[in-house]
N, C-alpha and C positions, 0 to 999 in steps of 0.2 A: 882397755879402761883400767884405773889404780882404782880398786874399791875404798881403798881408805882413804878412810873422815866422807865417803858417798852416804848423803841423805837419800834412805829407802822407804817407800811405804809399800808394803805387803798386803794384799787382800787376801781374808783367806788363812789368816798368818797364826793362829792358835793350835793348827795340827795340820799331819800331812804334811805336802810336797812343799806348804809355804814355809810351817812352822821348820823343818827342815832346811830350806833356803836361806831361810833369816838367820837359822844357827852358821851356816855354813859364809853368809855376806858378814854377819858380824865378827868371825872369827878372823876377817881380812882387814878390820876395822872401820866397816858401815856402820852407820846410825841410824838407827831402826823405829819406825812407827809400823806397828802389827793392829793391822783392823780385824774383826771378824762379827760373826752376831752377838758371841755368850759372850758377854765379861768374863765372868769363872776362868773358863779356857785360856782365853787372852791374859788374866794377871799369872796363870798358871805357869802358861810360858815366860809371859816376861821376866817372874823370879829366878826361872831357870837357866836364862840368857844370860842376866844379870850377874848370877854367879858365876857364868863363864869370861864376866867383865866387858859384858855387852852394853852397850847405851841403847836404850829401848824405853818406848811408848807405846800406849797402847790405844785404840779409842774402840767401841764396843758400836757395830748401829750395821744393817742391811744393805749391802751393796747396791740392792736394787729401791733403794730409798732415797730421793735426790737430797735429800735434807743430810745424812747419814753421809753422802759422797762429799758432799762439803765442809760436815765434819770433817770426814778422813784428812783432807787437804789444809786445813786451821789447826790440824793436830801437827802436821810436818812444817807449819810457818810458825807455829807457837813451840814446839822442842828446839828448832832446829834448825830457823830462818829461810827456811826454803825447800828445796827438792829437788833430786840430782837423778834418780832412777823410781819409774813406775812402775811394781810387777802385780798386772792381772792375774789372781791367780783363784781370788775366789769363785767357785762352780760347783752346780748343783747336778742330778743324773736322777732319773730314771727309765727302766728297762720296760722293755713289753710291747705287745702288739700296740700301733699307732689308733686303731678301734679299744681299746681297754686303757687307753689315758682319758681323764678328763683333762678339760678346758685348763683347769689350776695347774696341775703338771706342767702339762705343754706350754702356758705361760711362765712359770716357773724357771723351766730349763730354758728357752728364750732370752728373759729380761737379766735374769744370772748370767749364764755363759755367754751373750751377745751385747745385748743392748746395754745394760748394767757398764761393761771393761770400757765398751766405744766412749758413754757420755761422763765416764768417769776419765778417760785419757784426752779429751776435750776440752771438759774444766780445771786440766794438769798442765794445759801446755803454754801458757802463761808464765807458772814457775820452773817449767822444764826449759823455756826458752830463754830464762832469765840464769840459768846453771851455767850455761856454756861448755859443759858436757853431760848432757842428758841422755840416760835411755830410756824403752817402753819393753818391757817384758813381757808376750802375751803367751801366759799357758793355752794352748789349746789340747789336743787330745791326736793320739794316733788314728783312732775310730775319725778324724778329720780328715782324711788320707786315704782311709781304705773304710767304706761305711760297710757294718756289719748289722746282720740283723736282727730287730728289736732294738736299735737304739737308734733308732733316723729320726729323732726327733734332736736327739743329742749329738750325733752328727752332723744335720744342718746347721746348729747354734756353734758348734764348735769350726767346724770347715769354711760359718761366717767372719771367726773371729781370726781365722788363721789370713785369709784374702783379706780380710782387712790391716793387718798388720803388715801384709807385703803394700799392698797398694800406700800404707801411708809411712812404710818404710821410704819411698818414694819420691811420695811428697814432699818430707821431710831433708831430703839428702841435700848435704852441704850446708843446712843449717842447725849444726851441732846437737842434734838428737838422735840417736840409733834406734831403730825397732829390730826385738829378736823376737821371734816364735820359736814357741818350745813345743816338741808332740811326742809328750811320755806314753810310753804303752802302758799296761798293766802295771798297777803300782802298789806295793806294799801300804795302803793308807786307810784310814777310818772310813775314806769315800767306797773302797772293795768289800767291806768286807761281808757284806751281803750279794758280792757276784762268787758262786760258787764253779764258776766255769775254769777248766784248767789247762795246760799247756794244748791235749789233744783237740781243745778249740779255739787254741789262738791266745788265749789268758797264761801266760808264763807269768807269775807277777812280780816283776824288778826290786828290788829294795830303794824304797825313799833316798838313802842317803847314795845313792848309785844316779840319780833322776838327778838329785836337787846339784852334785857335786859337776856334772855335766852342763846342765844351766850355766853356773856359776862359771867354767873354763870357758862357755861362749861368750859370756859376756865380757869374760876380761879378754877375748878374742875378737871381740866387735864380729860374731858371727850374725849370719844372717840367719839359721835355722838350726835347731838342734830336732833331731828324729831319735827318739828310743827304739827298744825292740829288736837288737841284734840283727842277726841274717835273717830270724824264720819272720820277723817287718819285713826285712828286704826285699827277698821274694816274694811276699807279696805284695808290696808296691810295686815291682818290675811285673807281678803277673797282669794286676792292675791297669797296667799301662798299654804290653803288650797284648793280653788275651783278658778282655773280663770277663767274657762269657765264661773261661776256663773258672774261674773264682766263682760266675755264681753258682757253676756246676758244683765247686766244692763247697760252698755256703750248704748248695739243696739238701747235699745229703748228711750236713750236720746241723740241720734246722731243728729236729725233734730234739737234741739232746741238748743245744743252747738254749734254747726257750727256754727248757727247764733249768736249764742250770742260773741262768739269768733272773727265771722268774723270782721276783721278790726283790733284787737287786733297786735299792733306793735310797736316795743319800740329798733329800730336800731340804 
């Protein structure tokens, strides 16, 4: 895919993996609508897009707000006639035993990372079908791949959104829409910075503009998946595959010092 003059909408898109994405889709000559909750954030970036001679919007409203998703969509018909690529990318995390969440949480990470991207690429495929080269961008998570624990809550919402982007990759094929899934591991972003877990537990954390710059070559690759997380992901996805019991033996015995390192870890 030629990213330029591509109509983008970013969820997500005021900091982190997206607001990185968006600097990195506009510097190839995309045209940018950045959603997110804060305004603040949002005009923050856009000024700074802008000086890099980015064409950028903005609209301010909850992903998981149906009123808010249709904004997003009236914002990319009213800048910009249309919509050419959709990156899922807003998501919410918190850590901790499955017994020490409440109900809000766990709906929370749910209707963000899951139900939110599906009925937002739903009410997009109207004007994605009308592009004639469209794609669907679904962040998901490496914890989608390999569940780690203290976060199964977030690994089920995330490992729903990664199967559902294959399956409607699918669906889709041959009629001028691509679906990519992306699965950053540990990521330099506002969303980490309360996971204090480090490389000896699996948390190496990549630099944003290493995540966002990889996305970006898959899509102008019409890839079908991007995976972060180097070798020490690799192996274990191959242990994964091969031996899980082998993994959760090694989970068991770094259970006491993830918890804690996790604990507090929360980005709603």
């Amino acid at each position: 895919m030629d990213l330029a003059g591509k109509r983008v909408l970013v969820t997500g898109g005021s900091s982190g993996i997206g607001l990185t994405l968006a600097r990195s889709l506009g510097a190839r000559g995309a045209r940018l609508v950045l959603a997110g909750r804060r305004e603040a954030p949002l005009r923050e970036a856009a000024q700074s897009l802008r000086a890099e001679g980015v064409e950028v919007e903005t609209v301010a409203g909850d992903v998981a707000d149906p009123a808010a998703r249709a904004a997003f969509l009236d914002a990319a018909v009213r800048a910009f006639g249309g919509l050419d690529i959709l990156v899922n990318n807003a998501g919410v995390v918190r850590a901790g035993r499955l017994e020490s969440m409440d109900e809000t949480e766990i709906r929370a990470m749910v209707e963000v990372d899951l139900l939110a991207p599906i009925l937002l690429t739903r009410a997009a495929l109207p004007l994605l079908r009308a592009s004639g080269e469209a794609m669907i961008v679904n962040v998901a998570s490496a914890i989608a791949l390999v569940g780690v624990p203290f976060y199964a809550v977030y690994a089920g919402a995330k490992a729903g959104i990664g199967r559902f982007g294959e399956a409607l990759r699918r669906e889709l094929a041959g009629e001028g829409i691509h679906v990519l899934t992306a699965y950053p591991g540990a990521t330099d972003t506002p969303m980490m910075r309360s996971n204090n877990a480090g490389p000896e537990l699996g948390f190496s954390k990549e630099p944003v503009e290493a995540v966002a710059e990889a996305i970006v070559a898959g899509m102008i690759a019409d890839a079908l998946e991007i995976v972060r997380g180097g070798e020490t992901r690799a192996q274990m996805l191959e242990t994964n595959r091969t031996d899980p019991a082998a993994l959760d033996r090694r989970f068991l015995g770094l259970k006491p010092a993830l918890e804690e390192a996790v604990r507090g870890h929360k980005a709603l």
